[in-house]
C-alpha distance (Angstrom), angle and dihedral (degrees) to the residues before:
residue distance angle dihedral
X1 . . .
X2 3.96 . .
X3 3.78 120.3 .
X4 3.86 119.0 -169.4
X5 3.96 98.2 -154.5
X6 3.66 110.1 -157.4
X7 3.46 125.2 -164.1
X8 4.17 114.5 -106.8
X9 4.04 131.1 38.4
X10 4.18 98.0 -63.0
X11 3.36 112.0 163.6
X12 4.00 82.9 -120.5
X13 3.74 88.3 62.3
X14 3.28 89.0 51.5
X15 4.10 95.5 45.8
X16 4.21 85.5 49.0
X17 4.11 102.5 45.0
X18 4.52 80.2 52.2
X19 3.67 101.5 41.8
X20 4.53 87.3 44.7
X21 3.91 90.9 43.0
X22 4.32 86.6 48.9
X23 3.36 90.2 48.0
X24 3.77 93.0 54.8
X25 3.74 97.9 37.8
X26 4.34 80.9 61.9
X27 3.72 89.2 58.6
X28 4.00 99.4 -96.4
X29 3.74 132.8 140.5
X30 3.74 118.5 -97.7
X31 4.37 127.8 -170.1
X32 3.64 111.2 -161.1
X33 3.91 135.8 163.2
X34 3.84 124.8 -98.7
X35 3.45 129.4 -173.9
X36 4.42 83.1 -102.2
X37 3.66 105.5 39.8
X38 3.77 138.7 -38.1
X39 4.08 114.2 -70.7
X40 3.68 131.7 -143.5
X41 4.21 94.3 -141.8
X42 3.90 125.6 -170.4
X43 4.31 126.4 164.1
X44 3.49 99.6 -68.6
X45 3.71 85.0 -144.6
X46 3.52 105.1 55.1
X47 3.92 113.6 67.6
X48 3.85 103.3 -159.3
X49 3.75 77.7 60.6
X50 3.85 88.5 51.6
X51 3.71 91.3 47.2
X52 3.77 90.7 57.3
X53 4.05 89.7 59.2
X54 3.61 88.7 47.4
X55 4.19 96.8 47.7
X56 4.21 88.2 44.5
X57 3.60 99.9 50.8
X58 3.94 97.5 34.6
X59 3.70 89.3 -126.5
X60 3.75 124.7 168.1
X61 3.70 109.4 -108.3
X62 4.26 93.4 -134.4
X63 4.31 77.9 68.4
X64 3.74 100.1 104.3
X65 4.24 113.7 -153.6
X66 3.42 138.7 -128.2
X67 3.89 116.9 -111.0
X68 3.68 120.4 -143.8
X69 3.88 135.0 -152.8
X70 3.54 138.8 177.5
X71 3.99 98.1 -148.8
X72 3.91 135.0 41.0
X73 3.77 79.4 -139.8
X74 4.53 87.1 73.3
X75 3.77 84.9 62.0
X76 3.33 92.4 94.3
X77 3.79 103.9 64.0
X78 3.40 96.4 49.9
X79 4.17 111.5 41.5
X80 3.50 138.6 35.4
X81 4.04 96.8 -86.7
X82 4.28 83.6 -160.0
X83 4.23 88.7 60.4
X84 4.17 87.2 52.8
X85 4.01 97.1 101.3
X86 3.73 120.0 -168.8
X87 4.20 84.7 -104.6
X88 3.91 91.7 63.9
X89 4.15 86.3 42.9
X90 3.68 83.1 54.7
X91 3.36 97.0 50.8
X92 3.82 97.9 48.5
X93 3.76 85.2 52.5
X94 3.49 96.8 71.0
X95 4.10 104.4 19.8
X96 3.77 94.4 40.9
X97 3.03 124.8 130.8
X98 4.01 88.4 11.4
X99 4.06 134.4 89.0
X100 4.19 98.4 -50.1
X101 3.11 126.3 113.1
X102 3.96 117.5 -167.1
X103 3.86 119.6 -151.2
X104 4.05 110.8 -145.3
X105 3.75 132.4 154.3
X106 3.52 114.8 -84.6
X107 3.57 136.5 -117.5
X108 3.41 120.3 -99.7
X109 3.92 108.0 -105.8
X110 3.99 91.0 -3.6
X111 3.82 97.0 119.1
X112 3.87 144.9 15.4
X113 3.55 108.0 -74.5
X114 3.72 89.7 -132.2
X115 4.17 85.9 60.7
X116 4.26 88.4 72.3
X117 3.90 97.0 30.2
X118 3.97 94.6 -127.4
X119 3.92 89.8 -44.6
X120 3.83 123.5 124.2
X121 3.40 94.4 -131.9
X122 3.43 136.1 69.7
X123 4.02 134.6 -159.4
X124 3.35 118.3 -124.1
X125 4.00 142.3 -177.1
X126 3.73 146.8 152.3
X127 3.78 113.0 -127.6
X128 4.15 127.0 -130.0
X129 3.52 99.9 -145.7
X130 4.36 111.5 100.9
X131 3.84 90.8 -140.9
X132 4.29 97.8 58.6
X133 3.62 78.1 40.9
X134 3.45 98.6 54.7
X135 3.71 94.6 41.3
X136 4.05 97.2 46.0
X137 3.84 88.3 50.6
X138 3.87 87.6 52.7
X139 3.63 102.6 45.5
X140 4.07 88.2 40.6
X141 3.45 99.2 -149.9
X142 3.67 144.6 99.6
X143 3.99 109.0 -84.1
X144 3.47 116.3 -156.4
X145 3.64 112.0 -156.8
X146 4.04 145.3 164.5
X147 3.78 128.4 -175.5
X148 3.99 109.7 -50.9
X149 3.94 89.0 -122.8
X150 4.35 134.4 105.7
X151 3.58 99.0 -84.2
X152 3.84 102.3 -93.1
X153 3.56 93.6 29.5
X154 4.10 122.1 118.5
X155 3.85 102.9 -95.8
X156 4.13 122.5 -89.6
X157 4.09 108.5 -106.4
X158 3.72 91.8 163.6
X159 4.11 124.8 46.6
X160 4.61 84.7 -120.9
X161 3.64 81.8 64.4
X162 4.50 98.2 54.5
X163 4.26 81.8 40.4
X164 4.31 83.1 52.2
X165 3.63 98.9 53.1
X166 4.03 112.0 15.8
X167 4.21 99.5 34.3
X168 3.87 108.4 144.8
X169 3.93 88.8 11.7
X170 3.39 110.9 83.6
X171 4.04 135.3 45.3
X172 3.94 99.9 -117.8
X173 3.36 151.0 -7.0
X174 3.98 128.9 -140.9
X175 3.63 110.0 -157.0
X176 3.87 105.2 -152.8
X177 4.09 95.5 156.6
X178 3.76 126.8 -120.6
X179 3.87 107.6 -10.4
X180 3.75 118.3 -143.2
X181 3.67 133.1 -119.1
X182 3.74 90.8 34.6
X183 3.97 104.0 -150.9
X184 3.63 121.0 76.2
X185 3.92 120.1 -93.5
X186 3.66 125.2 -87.5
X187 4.20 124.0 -85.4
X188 3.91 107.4 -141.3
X189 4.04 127.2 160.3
X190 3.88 125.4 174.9
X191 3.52 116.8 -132.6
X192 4.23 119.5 174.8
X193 3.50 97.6 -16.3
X194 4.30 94.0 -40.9
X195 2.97 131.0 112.1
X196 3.81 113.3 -147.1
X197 4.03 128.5 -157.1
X198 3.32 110.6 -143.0
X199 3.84 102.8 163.8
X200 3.90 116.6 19.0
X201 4.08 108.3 -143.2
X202 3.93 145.3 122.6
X203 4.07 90.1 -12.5
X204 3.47 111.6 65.9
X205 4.04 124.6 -139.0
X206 4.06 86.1 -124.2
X207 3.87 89.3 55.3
X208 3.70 88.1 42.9
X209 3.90 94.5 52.8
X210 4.13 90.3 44.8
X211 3.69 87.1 69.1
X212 3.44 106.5 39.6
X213 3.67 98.3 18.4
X214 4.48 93.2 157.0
X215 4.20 88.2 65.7
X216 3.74 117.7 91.3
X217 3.65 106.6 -118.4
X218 4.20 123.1 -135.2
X219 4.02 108.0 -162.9
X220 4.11 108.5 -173.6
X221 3.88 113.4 -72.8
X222 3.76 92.1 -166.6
X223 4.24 137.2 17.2
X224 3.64 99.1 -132.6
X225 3.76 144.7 31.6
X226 3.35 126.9 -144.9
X227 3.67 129.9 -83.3
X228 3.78 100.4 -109.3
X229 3.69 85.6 47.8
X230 4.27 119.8 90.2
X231 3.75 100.0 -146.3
X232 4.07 123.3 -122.1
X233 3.73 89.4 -129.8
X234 4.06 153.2 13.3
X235 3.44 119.6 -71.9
X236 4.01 92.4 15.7
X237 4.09 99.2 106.4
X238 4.02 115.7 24.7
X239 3.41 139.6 61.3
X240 3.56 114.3 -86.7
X241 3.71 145.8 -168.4
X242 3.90 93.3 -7.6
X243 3.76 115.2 153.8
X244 3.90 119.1 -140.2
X245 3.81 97.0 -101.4
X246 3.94 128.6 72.1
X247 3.83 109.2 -79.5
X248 3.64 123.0 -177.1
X249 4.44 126.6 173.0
X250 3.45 118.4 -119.5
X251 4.00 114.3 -165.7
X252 3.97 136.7 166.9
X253 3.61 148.5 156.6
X254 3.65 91.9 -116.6
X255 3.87 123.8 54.4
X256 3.88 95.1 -153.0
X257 3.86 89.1 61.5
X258 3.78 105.1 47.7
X259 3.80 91.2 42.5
X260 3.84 85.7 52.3
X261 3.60 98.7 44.7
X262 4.13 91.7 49.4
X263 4.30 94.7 49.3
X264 3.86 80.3 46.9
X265 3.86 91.7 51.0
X266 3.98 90.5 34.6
X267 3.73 84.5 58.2
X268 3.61 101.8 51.3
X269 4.13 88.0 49.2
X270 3.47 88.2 51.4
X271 3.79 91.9 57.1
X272 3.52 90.8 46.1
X273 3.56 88.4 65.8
X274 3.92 93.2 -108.1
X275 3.63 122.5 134.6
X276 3.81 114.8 -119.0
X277 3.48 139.4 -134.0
X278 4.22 136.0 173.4
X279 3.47 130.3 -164.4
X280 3.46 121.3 -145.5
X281 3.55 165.0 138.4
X282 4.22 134.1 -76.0
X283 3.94 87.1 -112.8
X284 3.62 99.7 51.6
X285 3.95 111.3 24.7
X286 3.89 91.7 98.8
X287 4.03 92.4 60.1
X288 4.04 87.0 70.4
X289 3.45 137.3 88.1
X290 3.86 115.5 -154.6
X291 3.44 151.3 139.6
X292 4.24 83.4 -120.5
X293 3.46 127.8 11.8
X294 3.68 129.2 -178.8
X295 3.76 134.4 -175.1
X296 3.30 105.5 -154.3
X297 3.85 102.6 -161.5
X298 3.50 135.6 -49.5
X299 4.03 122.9 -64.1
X300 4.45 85.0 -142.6
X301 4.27 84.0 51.0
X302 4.36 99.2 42.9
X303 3.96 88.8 167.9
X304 4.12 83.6 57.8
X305 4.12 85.2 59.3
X306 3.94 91.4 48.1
X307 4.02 89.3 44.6
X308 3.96 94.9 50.7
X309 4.16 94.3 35.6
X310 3.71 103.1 93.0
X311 3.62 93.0 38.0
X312 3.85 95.6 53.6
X313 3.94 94.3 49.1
X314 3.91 85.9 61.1
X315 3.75 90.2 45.1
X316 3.85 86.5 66.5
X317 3.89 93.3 54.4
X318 3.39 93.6 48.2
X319 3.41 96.3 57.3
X320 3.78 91.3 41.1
X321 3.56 101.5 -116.5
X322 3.65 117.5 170.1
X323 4.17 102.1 -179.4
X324 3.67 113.9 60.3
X325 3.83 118.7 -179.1
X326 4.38 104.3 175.8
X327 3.95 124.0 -174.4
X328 3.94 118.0 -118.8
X329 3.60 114.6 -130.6
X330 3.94 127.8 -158.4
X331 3.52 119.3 -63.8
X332 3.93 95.3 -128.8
X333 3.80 126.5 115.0
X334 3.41 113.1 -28.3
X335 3.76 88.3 8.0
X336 3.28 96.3 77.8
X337 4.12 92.6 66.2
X338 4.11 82.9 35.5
X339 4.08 92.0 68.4
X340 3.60 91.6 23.7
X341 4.05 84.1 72.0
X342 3.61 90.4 30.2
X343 4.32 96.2 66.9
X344 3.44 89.2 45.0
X345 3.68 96.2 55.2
X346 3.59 88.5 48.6
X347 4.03 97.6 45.5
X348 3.95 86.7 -113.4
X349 3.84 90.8 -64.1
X350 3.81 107.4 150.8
X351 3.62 140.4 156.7
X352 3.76 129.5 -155.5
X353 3.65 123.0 -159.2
């Protein structure tokens, strides 16, 4: 099924949020927009749902989910209340609902086992977007959910993007238009007074460390774990966000060089017989000659980068372009998540100059 979700109170709103939150409450598949990207949601509780996110996305099973809720008050079914200090309350003050997702250990019997992958923990988060709102409040129940996309795929920001990858798969489809920070939301857990980043996203470490600025604070050390390893978190293990042609990073100190260096590699794919794609920003996508160039934000506006990312991988494929060369940007604020997404859609290929 197809919703058309409109903003305002409609009584076709209405209609859409009950006939989506029915559908999930019988154990079907559900993508809806977030404020990050577009979710593929089932009852977090009931694990032939699970199994159907699983089969629709192609997603290895050792991938644990992301729960969902509407209310701080739903908490309590699904964690260990007595592991909930008052530096997790504080950060739910402030981030919640929004793009963080807090890793705690889970309640025995709470969710589908298949939610956590085996782990006893489980991530959890209340979205900022009024349609997932709407529709977790309806269904009442604890929606597990991961980016509406084929596992491996770059993530769905628009409701074209869920109908590209997941058409025939899934039970419905709310169509809320373009979400809006455009990368998925941060992974953080507190462990003996630390707070660790396990995924970087929507929340950025500075924003973290302004409210609880006494914790030491972990950011990621590496992308990936290894594969005997189940990771802690989303996003942590896999292959993501890669577009079907070659993609590699190019970064730098100096803008002259890396612009240089990618023409120069540009030009030797061309004459290869490849076609040829950059990604790149506002102030420097006129300096390339390509068969496709994108700027992808502006470097003085990072959350514009992390809005337009997902989009502009899928631009490539559908204009068939087998030779990507993209532009790193700082690793600051948002930036962080920005590359973070950026070496996994390239398989960690990148070139410094």
């Amino acid at each position: 099924m197809y919703w058309k979700v409109e903003p305002g109170s409609g009584t076709d709103r209405i209609s859409s949020l009950a006939e989506a939150a029915m559908l999930l409450r019988e154990g079907e598949t559900v993508a809806f927009p977030t404020e990050t990207v577009y979710g593929l949601g089932a009852d977090a509780t009931n694990t032939e749902a699970v199994e159907r996110i699983f089969k629709a996305k192609g997603r290895p099973s050792d991938n644990p989910l992301i729960v969902h809720i509407a209310d701080r008050t739903q908490l309590s079914g699904l964690v260990e209340m007595e592991s909930v200090t008052l530096d997790h309350q504080r950060l739910m003050d402030v981030f919640w609902p929004g793009p963080l997702t807090i890793v705690l250990p889970v309640r025995t019997g709470g969710i589908s086992p298949l939610v956590t992958a085996g782990l006893a923990t489980v991530g959890i988060r209340i979205p900022d977007h009024p349609v997932a709102l709407e529709l977790l409040r309806e269904a009442g129940l604890p929606i597990a959910a991961p980016s509406a996309n084929s596992s491996g795929r770059p993530s769905p920001t628009l409701a074209e993007h869920v109908r590209d990858d997941l058409d025939g798969r899934i039970g419905g489809l709310m169509d809320g238009g373009a979400t809006g920070v455009g990368v998925e939301s941060t992974v953080i857990q507190l462990a003996d007074g630390e707070l660790y980043i396990l995924r970087p996203g929507g929340v950025t470490a500075e924003q973290l460390r302004s409210v609880l600025p006494n914790l030491r604070m972990h950011e990621p050390e590496r992308e990936d774990v290894e594969a005997s390893e189940t990771p802690r978190a989303p996003g942590m293990k896999y292959t993501h966000y890669a577009p079907q042609g070659f993609m590699h990073i190019v970064q730098g100190d100096k803008a002259e060089a890396v612009m240089a260096w990618i023409q120069q590699d540009i030009r030797a794919a061309r004459a290869r017989g490849e076609s040829t794609g950059v990604l790149t920003f506002e102030e420097r996508a006129s300096q390339y000659d390509a068969d496709l160039v994108i700027a992808c934000g502006s470097l003085s506006e990072p959350a514009s980068i992390a809005h337009g990312l997902y989009a502009a991988l899928r631009q490539f494929d559908q204009q068939g372009i087998a030779y990507i060369a993209a532009e790193g940007c700082p690793e600051v604020g948002i930036g962080l998540a920005i590359m973070n997404r950026l070496r996994k859609a390239a398989g960690h290929r990148l070139v410094r100059v």
